[in-house]
C-alpha positions in Angstrom: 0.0 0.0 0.0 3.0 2.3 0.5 3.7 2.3 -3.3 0.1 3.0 -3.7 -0.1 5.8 -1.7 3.4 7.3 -3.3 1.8 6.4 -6.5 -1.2 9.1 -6.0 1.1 11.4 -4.5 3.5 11.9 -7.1 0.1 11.9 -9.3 -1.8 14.6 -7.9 1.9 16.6 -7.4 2.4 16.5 -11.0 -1.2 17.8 -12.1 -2.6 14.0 -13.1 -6.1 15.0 -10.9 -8.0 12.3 -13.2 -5.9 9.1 -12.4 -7.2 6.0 -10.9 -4.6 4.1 -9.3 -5.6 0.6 -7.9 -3.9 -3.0 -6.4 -5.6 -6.5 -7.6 -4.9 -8.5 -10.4 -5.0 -6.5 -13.5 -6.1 -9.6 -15.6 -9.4 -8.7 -14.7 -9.4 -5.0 -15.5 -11.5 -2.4 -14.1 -14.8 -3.3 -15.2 -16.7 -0.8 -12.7 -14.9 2.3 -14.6 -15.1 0.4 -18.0 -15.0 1.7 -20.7 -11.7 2.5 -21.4 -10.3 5.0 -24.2 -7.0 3.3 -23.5 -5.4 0.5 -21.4 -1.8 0.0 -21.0 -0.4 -3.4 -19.8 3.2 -3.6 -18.5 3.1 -7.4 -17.6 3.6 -10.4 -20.7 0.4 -11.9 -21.3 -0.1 -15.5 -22.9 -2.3 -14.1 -25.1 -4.5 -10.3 -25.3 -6.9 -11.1 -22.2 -10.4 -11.4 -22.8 -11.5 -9.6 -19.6 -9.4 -6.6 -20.7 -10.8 -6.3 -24.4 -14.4 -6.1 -23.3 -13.8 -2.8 -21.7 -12.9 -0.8 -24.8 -15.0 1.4 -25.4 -15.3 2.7 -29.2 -11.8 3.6 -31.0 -10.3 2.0 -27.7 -6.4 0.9 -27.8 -4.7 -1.4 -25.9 -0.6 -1.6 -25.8 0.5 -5.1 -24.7 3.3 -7.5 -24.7 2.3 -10.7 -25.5 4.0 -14.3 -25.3 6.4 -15.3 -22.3 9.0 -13.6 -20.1 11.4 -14.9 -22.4 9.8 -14.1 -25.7 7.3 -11.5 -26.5 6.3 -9.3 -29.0 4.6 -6.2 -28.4 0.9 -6.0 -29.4 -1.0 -2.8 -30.3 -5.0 -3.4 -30.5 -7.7 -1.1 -31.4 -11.4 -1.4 -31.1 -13.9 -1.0 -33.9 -17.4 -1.2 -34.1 -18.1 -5.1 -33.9 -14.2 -5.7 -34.9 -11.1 -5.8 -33.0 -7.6 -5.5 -35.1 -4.5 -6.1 -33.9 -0.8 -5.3 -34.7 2.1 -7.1 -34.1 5.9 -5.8 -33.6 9.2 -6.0 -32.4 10.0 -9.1 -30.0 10.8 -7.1 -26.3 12.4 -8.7 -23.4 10.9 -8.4 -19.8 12.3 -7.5 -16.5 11.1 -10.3 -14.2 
């Protein structure tokens, strides 16, 4: 919690007044504040998460890696009325 707290500090110091900052497993998402214009994932996924995808909202983007902590690529998604696409590019290495 002491990150979380530093985390809204350092926020609200630098004139971010409209940031959300929560703990739980990001898997899921936020579907309470859903949807999303944008959703940045820092964490490899095995694949672009289901959960998280629901909660664009229209034209919403979503910057991922995908793979394993060994070999990802990064993923940039976009949603579309009733159509997702997806880009692939570059392989990226994680920290673990």
């Amino acid at each position: 919690m002491l990150l979380l707290r530093k985390g809204e500090r350092d926020s609200r110091s630098l004139g971010y007044n409209r940031v959300k900052i929560t703990v739980g497993d990001g898997s899921h998402g936020l579907p309470t504040f859903a949807p999303f214009d944008a959703i940045i994932v820092s964490a490899a996924a095995p694949g672009l998460p289901h959960n998280l995808l629901s909660q664009f909202g229209e034209g919403g983007r979503m910057i991922i890696p995908v793979g394993t902590a060994k070999a990802s690529t990064f993923s940039s998604s976009e949603c579309r009325t009733e159509s997702l696409s997806s880009h692939s590019a570059r392989h990226v290495a994680l920290f673990p």
